[in-house]
C-alpha positions as CSV (number, residue, x, y, z in Angstrom):
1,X,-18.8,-38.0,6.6
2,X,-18.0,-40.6,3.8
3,X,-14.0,-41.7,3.6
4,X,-11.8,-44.1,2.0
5,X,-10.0,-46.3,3.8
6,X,-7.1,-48.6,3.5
7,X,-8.4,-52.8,3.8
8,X,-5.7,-54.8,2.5
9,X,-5.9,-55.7,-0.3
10,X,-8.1,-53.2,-1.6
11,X,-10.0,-50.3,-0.2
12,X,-13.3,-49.6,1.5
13,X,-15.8,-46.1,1.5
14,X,-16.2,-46.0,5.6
15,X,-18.3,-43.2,7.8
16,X,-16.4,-41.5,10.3
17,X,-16.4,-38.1,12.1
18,X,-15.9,-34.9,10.7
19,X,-12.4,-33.9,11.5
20,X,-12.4,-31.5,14.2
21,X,-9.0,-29.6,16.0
22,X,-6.3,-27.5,14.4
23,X,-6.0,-26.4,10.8
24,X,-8.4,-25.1,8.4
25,X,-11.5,-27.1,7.4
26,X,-11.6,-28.0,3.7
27,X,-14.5,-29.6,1.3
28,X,-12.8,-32.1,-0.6
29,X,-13.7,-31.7,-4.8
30,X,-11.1,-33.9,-6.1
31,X,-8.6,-36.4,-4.5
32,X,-6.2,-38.3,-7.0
33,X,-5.2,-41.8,-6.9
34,X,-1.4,-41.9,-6.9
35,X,0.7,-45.3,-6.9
36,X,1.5,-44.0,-3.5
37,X,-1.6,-45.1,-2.3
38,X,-1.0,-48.8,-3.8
39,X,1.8,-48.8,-1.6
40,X,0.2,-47.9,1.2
41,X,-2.3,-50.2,0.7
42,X,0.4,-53.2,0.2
43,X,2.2,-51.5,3.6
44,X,-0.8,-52.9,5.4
45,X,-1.9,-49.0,5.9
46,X,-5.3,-49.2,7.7
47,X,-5.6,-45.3,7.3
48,X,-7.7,-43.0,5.2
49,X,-6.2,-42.7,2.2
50,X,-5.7,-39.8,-0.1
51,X,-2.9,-37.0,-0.5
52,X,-4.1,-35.8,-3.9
53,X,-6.2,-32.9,-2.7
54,X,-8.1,-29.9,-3.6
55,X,-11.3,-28.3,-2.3
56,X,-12.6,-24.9,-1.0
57,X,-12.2,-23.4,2.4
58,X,-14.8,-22.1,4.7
59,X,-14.9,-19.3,3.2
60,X,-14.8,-20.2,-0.3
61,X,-11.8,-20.1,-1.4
62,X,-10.5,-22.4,-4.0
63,X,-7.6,-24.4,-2.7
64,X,-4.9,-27.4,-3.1
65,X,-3.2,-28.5,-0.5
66,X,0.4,-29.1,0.3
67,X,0.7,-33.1,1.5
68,X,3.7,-32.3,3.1
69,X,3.1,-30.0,6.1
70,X,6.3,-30.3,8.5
71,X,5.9,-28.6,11.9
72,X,6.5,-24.9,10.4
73,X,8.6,-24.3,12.7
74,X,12.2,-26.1,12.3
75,X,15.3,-24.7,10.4
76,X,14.0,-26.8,7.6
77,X,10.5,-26.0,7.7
78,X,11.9,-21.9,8.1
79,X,14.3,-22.5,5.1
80,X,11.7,-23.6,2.7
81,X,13.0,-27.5,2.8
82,X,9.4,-28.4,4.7
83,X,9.6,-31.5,2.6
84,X,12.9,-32.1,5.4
85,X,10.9,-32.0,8.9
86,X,11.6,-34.5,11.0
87,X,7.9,-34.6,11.4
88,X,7.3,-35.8,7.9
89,X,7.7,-39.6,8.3
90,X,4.9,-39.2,11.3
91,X,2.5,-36.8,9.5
92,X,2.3,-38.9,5.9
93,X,-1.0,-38.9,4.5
94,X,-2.2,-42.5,4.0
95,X,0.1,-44.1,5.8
96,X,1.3,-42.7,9.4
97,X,-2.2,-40.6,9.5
98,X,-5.6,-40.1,8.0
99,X,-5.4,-38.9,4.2
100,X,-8.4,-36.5,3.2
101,X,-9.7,-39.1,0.4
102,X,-12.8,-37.5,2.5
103,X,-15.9,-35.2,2.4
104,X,-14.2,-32.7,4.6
105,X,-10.4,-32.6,5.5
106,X,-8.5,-30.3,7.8
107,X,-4.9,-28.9,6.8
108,X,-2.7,-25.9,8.7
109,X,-3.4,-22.3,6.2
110,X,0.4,-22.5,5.3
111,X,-0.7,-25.8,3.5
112,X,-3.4,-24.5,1.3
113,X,-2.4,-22.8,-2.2
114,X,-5.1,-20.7,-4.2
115,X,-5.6,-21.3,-7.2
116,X,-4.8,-19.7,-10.2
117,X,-7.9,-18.4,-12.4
118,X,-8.5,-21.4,-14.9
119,X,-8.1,-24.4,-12.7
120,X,-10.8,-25.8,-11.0
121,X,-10.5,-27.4,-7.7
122,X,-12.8,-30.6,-9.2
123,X,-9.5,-30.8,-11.3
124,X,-6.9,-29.2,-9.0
125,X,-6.0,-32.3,-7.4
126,X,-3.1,-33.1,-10.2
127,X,-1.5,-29.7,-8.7
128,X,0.6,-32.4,-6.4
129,X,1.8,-34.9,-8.3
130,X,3.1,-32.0,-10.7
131,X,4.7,-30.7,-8.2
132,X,6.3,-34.1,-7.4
133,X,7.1,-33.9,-11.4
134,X,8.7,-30.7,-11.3
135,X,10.7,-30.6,-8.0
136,X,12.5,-33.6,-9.6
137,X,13.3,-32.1,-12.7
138,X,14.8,-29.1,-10.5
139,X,16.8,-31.1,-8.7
140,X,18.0,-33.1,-11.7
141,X,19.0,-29.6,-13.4
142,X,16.4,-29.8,-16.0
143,X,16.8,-26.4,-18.1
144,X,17.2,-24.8,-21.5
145,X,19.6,-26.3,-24.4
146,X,19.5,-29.9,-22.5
147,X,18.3,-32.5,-23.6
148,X,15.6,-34.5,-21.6
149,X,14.5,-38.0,-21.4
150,X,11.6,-39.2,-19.0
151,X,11.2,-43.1,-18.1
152,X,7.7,-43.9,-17.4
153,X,4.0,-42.7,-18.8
154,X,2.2,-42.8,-15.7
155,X,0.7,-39.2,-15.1
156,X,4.1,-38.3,-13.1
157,X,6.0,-39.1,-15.7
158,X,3.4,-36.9,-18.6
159,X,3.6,-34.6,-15.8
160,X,7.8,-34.4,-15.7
161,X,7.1,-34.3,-19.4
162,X,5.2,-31.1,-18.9
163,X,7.1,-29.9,-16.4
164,X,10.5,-30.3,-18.2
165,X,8.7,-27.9,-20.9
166,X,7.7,-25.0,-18.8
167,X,11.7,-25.2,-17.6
168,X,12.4,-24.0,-21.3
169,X,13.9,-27.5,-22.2
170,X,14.2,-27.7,-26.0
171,X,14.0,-31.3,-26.3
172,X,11.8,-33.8,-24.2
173,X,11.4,-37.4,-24.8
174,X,9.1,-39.8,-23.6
175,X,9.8,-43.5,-23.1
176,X,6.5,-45.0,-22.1
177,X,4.5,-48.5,-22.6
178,X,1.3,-47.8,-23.6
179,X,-0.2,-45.5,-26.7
180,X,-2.5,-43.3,-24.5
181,X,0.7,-42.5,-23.0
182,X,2.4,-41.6,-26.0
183,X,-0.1,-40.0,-27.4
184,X,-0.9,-37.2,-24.6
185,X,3.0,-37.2,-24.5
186,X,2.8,-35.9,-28.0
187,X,0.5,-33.3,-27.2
188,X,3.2,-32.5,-24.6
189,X,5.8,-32.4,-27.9
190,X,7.7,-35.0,-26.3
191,X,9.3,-37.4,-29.0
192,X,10.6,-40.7,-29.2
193,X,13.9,-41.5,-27.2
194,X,16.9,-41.5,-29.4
195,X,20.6,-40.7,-28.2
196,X,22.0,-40.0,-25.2
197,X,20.4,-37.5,-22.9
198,X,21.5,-34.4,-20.5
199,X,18.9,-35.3,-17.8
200,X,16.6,-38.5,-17.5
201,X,13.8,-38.2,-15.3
202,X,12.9,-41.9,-13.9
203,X,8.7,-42.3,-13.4
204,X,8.1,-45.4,-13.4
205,X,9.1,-47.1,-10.0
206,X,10.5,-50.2,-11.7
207,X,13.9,-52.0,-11.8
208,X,13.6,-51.9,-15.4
209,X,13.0,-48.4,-15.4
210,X,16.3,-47.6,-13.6
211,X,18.3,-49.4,-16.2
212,X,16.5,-47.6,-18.9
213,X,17.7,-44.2,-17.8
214,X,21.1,-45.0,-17.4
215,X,21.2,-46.6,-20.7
216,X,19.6,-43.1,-21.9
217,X,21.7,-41.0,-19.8
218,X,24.6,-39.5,-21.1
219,X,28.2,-39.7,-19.6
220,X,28.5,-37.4,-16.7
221,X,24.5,-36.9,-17.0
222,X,21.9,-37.1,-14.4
223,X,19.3,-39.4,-13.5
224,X,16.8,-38.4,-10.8
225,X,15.0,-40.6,-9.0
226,X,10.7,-40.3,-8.4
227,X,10.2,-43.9,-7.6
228,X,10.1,-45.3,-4.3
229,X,12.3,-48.6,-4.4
230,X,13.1,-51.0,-1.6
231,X,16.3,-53.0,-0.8
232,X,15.5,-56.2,-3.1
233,X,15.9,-53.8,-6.1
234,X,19.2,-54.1,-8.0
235,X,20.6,-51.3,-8.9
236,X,22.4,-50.6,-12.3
237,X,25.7,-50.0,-10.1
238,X,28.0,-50.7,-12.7
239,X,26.5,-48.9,-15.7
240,X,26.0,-46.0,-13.6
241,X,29.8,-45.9,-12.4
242,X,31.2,-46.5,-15.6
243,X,28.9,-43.8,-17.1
244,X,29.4,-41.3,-13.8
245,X,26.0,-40.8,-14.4
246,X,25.1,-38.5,-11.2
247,X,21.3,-40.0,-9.4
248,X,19.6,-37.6,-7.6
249,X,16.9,-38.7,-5.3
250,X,13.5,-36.5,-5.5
251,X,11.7,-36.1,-2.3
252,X,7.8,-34.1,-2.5
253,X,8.3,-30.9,-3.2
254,X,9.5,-27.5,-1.2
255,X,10.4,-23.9,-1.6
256,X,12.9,-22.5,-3.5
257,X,13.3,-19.0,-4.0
258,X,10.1,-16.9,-4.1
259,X,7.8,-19.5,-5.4
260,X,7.1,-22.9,-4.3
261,X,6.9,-26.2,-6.7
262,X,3.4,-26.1,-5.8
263,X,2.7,-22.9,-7.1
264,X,4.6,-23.5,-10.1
265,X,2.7,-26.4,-11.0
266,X,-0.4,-24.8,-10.2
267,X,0.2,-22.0,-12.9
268,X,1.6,-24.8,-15.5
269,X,-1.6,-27.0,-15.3
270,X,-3.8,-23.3,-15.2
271,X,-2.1,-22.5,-18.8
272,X,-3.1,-25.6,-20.5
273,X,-6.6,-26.9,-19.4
274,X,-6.6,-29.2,-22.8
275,X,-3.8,-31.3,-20.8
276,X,-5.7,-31.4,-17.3
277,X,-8.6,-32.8,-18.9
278,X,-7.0,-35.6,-20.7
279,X,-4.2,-36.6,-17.8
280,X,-7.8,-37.0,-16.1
281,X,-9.3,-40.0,-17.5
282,X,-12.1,-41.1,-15.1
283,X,-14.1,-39.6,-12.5
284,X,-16.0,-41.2,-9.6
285,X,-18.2,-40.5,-6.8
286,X,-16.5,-41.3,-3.4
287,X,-19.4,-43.9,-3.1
288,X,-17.7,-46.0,-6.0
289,X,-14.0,-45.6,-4.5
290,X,-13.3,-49.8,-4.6
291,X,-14.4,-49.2,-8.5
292,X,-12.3,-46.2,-9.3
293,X,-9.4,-48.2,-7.5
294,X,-9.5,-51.4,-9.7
295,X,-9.6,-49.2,-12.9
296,X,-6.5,-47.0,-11.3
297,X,-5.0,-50.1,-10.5
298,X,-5.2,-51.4,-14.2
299,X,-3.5,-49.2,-17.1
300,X,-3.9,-51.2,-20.3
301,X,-7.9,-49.2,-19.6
302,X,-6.5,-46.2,-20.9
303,X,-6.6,-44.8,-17.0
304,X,-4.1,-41.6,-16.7
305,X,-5.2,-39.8,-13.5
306,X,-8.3,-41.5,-11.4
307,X,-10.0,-38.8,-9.4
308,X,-12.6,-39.4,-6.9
309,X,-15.4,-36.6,-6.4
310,X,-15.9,-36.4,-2.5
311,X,-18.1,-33.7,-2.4
Protein backbone atom coordinates (compact mmCIF):
# COMPACT_ATOMS: atom_id res chain seq x y z
CA UNK A 1 0.00 0.00 0.00
CA UNK A 2 0.96 3.75 -0.65
CA UNK A 3 2.27 5.67 2.75
CA UNK A 4 3.80 8.87 3.78
CA UNK A 5 6.78 8.85 5.35
CA UNK A 6 8.89 11.11 7.43
CA UNK A 7 12.55 12.26 5.20
CA UNK A 8 13.92 15.10 6.92
CA UNK A 9 13.35 17.81 5.76
CA UNK A 10 10.28 16.95 4.00
CA UNK A 11 8.27 13.98 3.37
CA UNK A 12 8.16 11.09 0.91
CA UNK A 13 4.81 8.78 -0.53
CA UNK A 14 6.74 5.11 0.15
CA UNK A 15 5.08 1.38 -0.57
CA UNK A 16 5.12 -0.80 2.32
CA UNK A 17 2.99 -3.76 3.61
CA UNK A 18 -0.37 -3.83 4.61
CA UNK A 19 -0.45 -3.64 8.27
CA UNK A 20 -1.23 -6.92 9.58
CA UNK A 21 -1.66 -8.11 13.72
CA UNK A 22 -3.97 -6.77 16.36
CA UNK A 23 -6.60 -4.17 16.03
CA UNK A 24 -9.15 -3.54 13.52
CA UNK A 25 -8.30 -2.89 9.90
CA UNK A 26 -9.35 0.56 8.59
CA UNK A 27 -9.41 2.23 4.87
CA UNK A 28 -7.94 5.49 5.34
CA UNK A 29 -10.53 8.59 3.62
CA UNK A 30 -8.96 11.46 5.17
CA UNK A 31 -5.71 12.06 7.16
CA UNK A 32 -5.05 15.82 8.31
CA UNK A 33 -1.87 17.55 8.36
CA UNK A 34 -1.32 18.86 11.95
CA UNK A 35 1.84 21.05 13.00
CA UNK A 36 2.48 17.92 14.89
CA UNK A 37 3.71 16.32 11.98
CA UNK A 38 6.18 19.35 11.22
CA UNK A 39 7.64 18.50 14.45
CA UNK A 40 8.03 15.24 13.79
CA UNK A 41 9.41 15.80 10.81
CA UNK A 42 12.12 18.38 12.45
CA UNK A 43 12.55 15.47 15.40
CA UNK A 44 14.21 13.53 12.63
CA UNK A 45 11.02 11.10 12.77
CA UNK A 46 11.69 8.53 9.98
CA UNK A 47 8.05 7.04 10.62
CA UNK A 48 4.89 7.07 8.75
CA UNK A 49 3.27 9.92 9.50
CA UNK A 50 -0.31 10.85 10.14
CA UNK A 51 -2.57 10.91 13.35
CA UNK A 52 -5.47 12.87 11.69
CA UNK A 53 -7.56 9.91 10.80
CA UNK A 54 -10.85 8.73 9.57
CA UNK A 55 -11.95 5.81 7.35
CA UNK A 56 -14.44 2.83 7.34
CA UNK A 57 -13.96 -0.50 8.95
CA UNK A 58 -14.22 -3.92 7.37
CA UNK A 59 -17.43 -3.89 7.63
CA UNK A 60 -18.37 -0.50 6.64
CA UNK A 61 -18.64 1.43 9.21
CA UNK A 62 -17.78 5.04 9.18
CA UNK A 63 -15.07 5.76 11.67
CA UNK A 64 -12.40 8.30 13.36
CA UNK A 65 -9.95 7.17 15.26
CA UNK A 66 -8.69 8.03 18.67
CA UNK A 67 -4.62 8.76 18.21
CA UNK A 68 -4.21 8.16 21.65
CA UNK A 69 -4.73 4.44 22.38
CA UNK A 70 -3.02 3.68 25.88
CA UNK A 71 -2.84 -0.01 26.81
CA UNK A 72 -6.66 -0.20 27.98
CA UNK A 73 -5.89 -1.64 30.72
CA UNK A 74 -4.12 0.67 33.43
CA UNK A 75 -5.91 2.77 36.19
CA UNK A 76 -5.62 5.55 33.83
CA UNK A 77 -6.61 3.94 30.74
CA UNK A 78 -9.80 2.34 33.20
CA UNK A 79 -10.54 5.83 34.55
CA UNK A 80 -11.03 7.48 31.22
CA UNK A 81 -7.42 9.51 31.43
CA UNK A 82 -6.17 7.14 28.39
CA UNK A 83 -4.48 10.25 27.20
CA UNK A 84 -2.22 9.30 30.88
CA UNK A 85 -0.80 5.60 29.87
CA UNK A 86 2.49 5.17 30.45
CA UNK A 87 2.32 3.66 27.03
CA UNK A 88 1.59 6.93 25.29
CA UNK A 89 5.10 8.34 24.75
CA UNK A 90 5.98 4.67 23.03
CA UNK A 91 2.69 4.32 20.90
CA UNK A 92 2.68 8.18 19.32
CA UNK A 93 1.66 8.16 15.87
CA UNK A 94 4.47 9.79 13.72
CA UNK A 95 6.94 9.66 15.86
CA UNK A 96 7.58 6.54 18.26
CA UNK A 97 5.44 4.35 15.56
CA UNK A 98 3.92 4.21 12.18
CA UNK A 99 1.09 6.93 11.66
CA UNK A 100 -1.85 5.77 9.31
CA UNK A 101 -1.10 8.73 6.73
CA UNK A 102 -1.79 5.22 4.73
CA UNK A 103 -4.21 3.28 2.46
CA UNK A 104 -5.09 0.90 5.26
CA UNK A 105 -4.36 1.43 8.97
CA UNK A 106 -4.97 -0.77 11.89
CA UNK A 107 -6.26 0.68 15.39
CA UNK A 108 -7.67 -1.46 18.73
CA UNK A 109 -12.08 -1.15 18.39
CA UNK A 110 -11.93 0.99 21.67
CA UNK A 111 -10.15 3.52 19.33
CA UNK A 112 -12.60 3.93 16.58
CA UNK A 113 -15.65 6.42 17.03
CA UNK A 114 -18.76 6.24 14.65
CA UNK A 115 -19.79 8.88 13.22
CA UNK A 116 -22.52 10.98 13.67
CA UNK A 117 -25.07 11.19 10.55
CA UNK A 118 -23.77 14.38 8.54
CA UNK A 119 -20.08 13.96 8.78
CA UNK A 120 -18.34 12.24 6.31
CA UNK A 121 -15.22 10.19 6.96
CA UNK A 122 -13.54 12.07 3.66
CA UNK A 123 -14.03 15.05 6.14
CA UNK A 124 -13.95 13.33 9.58
CA UNK A 125 -10.41 13.53 9.95
CA UNK A 126 -10.76 17.29 11.80
CA UNK A 127 -12.82 15.11 14.48
CA UNK A 128 -9.04 15.06 16.31
CA UNK A 129 -7.67 18.13 16.34
CA UNK A 130 -11.33 19.36 17.68
CA UNK A 131 -11.04 17.25 20.17
CA UNK A 132 -7.48 18.63 20.93
CA UNK A 133 -9.57 22.13 20.79
CA UNK A 134 -12.06 21.25 23.07
CA UNK A 135 -10.28 19.09 25.81
CA UNK A 136 -8.30 22.36 26.30
CA UNK A 137 -11.02 24.58 26.69
CA UNK A 138 -12.38 21.92 29.47
CA UNK A 139 -9.54 21.94 31.22
CA UNK A 140 -9.14 25.79 31.07
CA UNK A 141 -12.89 26.02 32.51
CA UNK A 142 -14.33 27.41 29.35
CA UNK A 143 -18.25 27.81 30.14
CA UNK A 144 -21.24 30.09 30.11
CA UNK A 145 -21.03 34.01 31.15
CA UNK A 146 -17.06 33.87 30.61
CA UNK A 147 -15.47 35.55 28.53
CA UNK A 148 -13.05 33.82 25.98
CA UNK A 149 -10.08 34.76 24.18
CA UNK A 150 -8.12 32.26 21.72
CA UNK A 151 -4.40 33.06 20.58
CA UNK A 152 -3.75 31.59 17.29
CA UNK A 153 -5.84 31.00 13.74
CA UNK A 154 -4.52 27.88 12.83
CA UNK A 155 -7.42 25.30 12.46
CA UNK A 156 -6.87 24.46 16.40
CA UNK A 157 -7.22 27.62 17.30
CA UNK A 158 -10.79 28.16 14.80
CA UNK A 159 -11.48 24.92 16.23
CA UNK A 160 -11.15 26.14 20.20
CA UNK A 161 -13.11 28.97 18.70
CA UNK A 162 -15.80 26.56 17.85
CA UNK A 163 -15.39 24.63 20.59
CA UNK A 164 -15.65 27.44 23.19
CA UNK A 165 -19.16 28.09 21.45
CA UNK A 166 -20.79 24.67 21.83
CA UNK A 167 -19.53 25.12 25.76
CA UNK A 168 -22.31 27.94 25.82
CA UNK A 169 -19.60 30.72 26.07
CA UNK A 170 -21.23 34.10 25.39
CA UNK A 171 -18.32 35.79 24.16
CA UNK A 172 -15.31 34.34 21.98
CA UNK A 173 -12.59 36.31 20.56
CA UNK A 174 -10.19 35.53 18.11
CA UNK A 175 -6.63 36.95 17.94
CA UNK A 176 -5.22 35.66 14.64
CA UNK A 177 -2.64 36.85 11.83
CA UNK A 178 -4.07 36.32 8.73
CA UNK A 179 -7.77 37.35 7.14
CA UNK A 180 -8.87 33.83 6.16
CA UNK A 181 -8.41 33.31 9.65
CA UNK A 182 -10.47 36.01 10.75
CA UNK A 183 -12.85 35.64 8.48
CA UNK A 184 -14.02 31.81 9.19
CA UNK A 185 -13.49 33.11 12.84
CA UNK A 186 -16.35 35.38 12.11
CA UNK A 187 -18.45 32.80 10.90
CA UNK A 188 -17.61 31.22 14.21
CA UNK A 189 -19.00 34.82 15.89
CA UNK A 190 -15.83 35.23 17.34
CA UNK A 191 -14.83 39.14 17.55
CA UNK A 192 -11.93 41.10 17.91
CA UNK A 193 -9.94 40.91 21.24
CA UNK A 194 -10.64 43.81 23.47
CA UNK A 195 -10.41 43.68 27.41
CA UNK A 196 -9.38 41.40 29.65
CA UNK A 197 -10.51 37.81 29.42
CA UNK A 198 -11.95 34.85 31.78
CA UNK A 199 -10.11 32.13 29.82
CA UNK A 200 -7.48 32.45 26.97
CA UNK A 201 -6.93 29.50 24.92
CA UNK A 202 -3.16 29.62 23.50
CA UNK A 203 -3.08 27.96 19.62
CA UNK A 204 -0.45 29.03 18.24
CA UNK A 205 2.84 27.30 19.57
CA UNK A 206 4.80 30.56 19.62
CA UNK A 207 6.73 32.52 22.30
CA UNK A 208 4.76 35.44 21.21
CA UNK A 209 1.76 33.75 21.56
CA UNK A 210 2.23 33.00 25.21
CA UNK A 211 2.80 36.61 26.06
CA UNK A 212 -0.33 37.50 24.13
CA UNK A 213 -2.59 35.49 26.47
CA UNK A 214 -1.34 36.71 29.49
CA UNK A 215 -1.54 40.14 28.30
CA UNK A 216 -5.29 39.08 27.44
CA UNK A 217 -5.89 37.17 30.49
CA UNK A 218 -7.51 38.62 33.20
CA UNK A 219 -6.20 38.63 36.92
CA UNK A 220 -6.73 35.40 38.54
CA UNK A 221 -7.79 34.06 34.90
CA UNK A 222 -6.58 31.01 33.02
CA UNK A 223 -4.46 30.42 30.26
CA UNK A 224 -4.31 26.87 28.79
CA UNK A 225 -1.68 25.67 27.04
CA UNK A 226 -2.14 23.57 23.21
CA UNK A 227 1.34 24.26 22.00
CA UNK A 228 4.16 22.07 22.41
CA UNK A 229 7.20 24.39 23.59
CA UNK A 230 10.73 23.37 24.40
CA UNK A 231 13.23 24.63 27.05
CA UNK A 232 14.77 27.61 24.93
CA UNK A 233 11.29 29.22 25.16
CA UNK A 234 10.96 32.04 27.70
CA UNK A 235 8.22 32.10 29.51
CA UNK A 236 6.19 35.27 30.55
CA UNK A 237 7.13 34.34 34.29
CA UNK A 238 6.66 37.56 35.66
CA UNK A 239 3.50 38.74 33.93
CA UNK A 240 1.96 35.59 34.73
CA UNK A 241 2.91 35.88 38.56
CA UNK A 242 1.98 39.23 38.94
CA UNK A 243 -1.37 38.60 37.14
CA UNK A 244 -1.80 34.95 39.04
CA UNK A 245 -2.89 34.04 35.87
CA UNK A 246 -3.48 30.10 36.49
CA UNK A 247 -1.67 27.90 32.98
CA UNK A 248 -3.08 24.76 32.42
CA UNK A 249 -1.29 22.48 30.18
CA UNK A 250 -3.70 20.47 27.60
CA UNK A 251 -2.66 16.98 26.73
CA UNK A 252 -4.90 15.02 23.63
CA UNK A 253 -7.95 14.39 24.69
CA UNK A 254 -9.76 11.69 27.22
CA UNK A 255 -13.05 10.79 28.87
CA UNK A 256 -14.84 12.65 31.10
CA UNK A 257 -18.10 11.70 32.26
CA UNK A 258 -20.29 9.75 29.80
CA UNK A 259 -18.98 11.21 26.70
CA UNK A 260 -15.54 11.51 25.41
CA UNK A 261 -13.96 14.80 23.72
CA UNK A 262 -13.93 12.81 20.70
CA UNK A 263 -17.43 12.28 20.62
CA UNK A 264 -18.19 15.71 21.49
CA UNK A 265 -16.35 17.05 18.69
CA UNK A 266 -17.65 14.61 16.46
CA UNK A 267 -21.31 15.90 17.02
CA UNK A 268 -19.96 19.74 17.04
CA UNK A 269 -18.35 19.49 13.43
CA UNK A 270 -21.73 17.05 12.38
CA UNK A 271 -24.02 20.32 13.26
CA UNK A 272 -22.33 22.71 11.19
CA UNK A 273 -20.99 21.09 7.82
CA UNK A 274 -20.62 24.93 6.35
CA UNK A 275 -17.56 25.13 8.93
CA UNK A 276 -15.94 21.65 8.04
CA UNK A 277 -15.86 22.54 4.55
CA UNK A 278 -14.13 25.84 4.89
CA UNK A 279 -11.55 24.78 7.97
CA UNK A 280 -10.79 22.29 4.94
CA UNK A 281 -9.00 24.24 2.33
CA UNK A 282 -7.26 21.77 0.10
CA UNK A 283 -7.43 18.25 -0.75
CA UNK A 284 -4.84 15.88 -2.27
CA UNK A 285 -4.33 12.52 -3.39
CA UNK A 286 -1.80 10.57 -1.21
CA UNK A 287 0.28 10.38 -4.43
CA UNK A 288 0.88 14.34 -4.18
CA UNK A 289 1.61 14.14 -0.18
CA UNK A 290 5.31 16.27 -0.71
CA UNK A 291 2.77 18.95 -2.57
CA UNK A 292 -0.01 18.94 0.01
CA UNK A 293 2.90 19.34 2.66
CA UNK A 294 4.63 22.51 1.19
CA UNK A 295 1.17 24.29 0.85
CA UNK A 296 0.38 22.99 4.77
CA UNK A 297 3.61 24.23 5.53
CA UNK A 298 2.86 27.76 4.05
CA UNK A 299 -0.25 29.83 5.54
CA UNK A 300 -0.09 33.26 3.77
CA UNK A 301 -1.94 30.41 0.77
CA UNK A 302 -5.00 30.64 2.51
CA UNK A 303 -4.34 26.82 3.80
CA UNK A 304 -6.64 26.04 7.05
CA UNK A 305 -6.81 22.16 7.22
CA UNK A 306 -4.59 20.11 4.48
CA UNK A 307 -6.21 16.65 4.04
CA UNK A 308 -4.76 13.95 2.06
CA UNK A 309 -7.16 11.39 0.31
CA UNK A 310 -5.53 7.92 0.87
CA UNK A 311 -8.05 5.88 -0.42
Amino acid sequence: MRAVRSAPPGVTVVDVDEPDGPGELIAIRSAGICASDFLYIGYGSRFLLGHELAGVTENGTAVAIEAIFGCGECEHCVAGDYNHCATVGTTALGITADGGMSEWFRAPGRSLKQLPAGLDPGSACLVEPAAVAGHACRLAGAGPDLRVAVVGGGAIGLLAVAAARAMGVGEVSLDARYPHQLELGEHLGATAPSGEYDVVIEAAGSESALHRCVELARPGGTMGVLGVFGPGVAWPQQQLFTKEVRTVPSLGYCRHGHTTDFDEAAAMLAADPDFVDALITHRFPIEDAEEAFRVASDKSTGALRVVIEPS
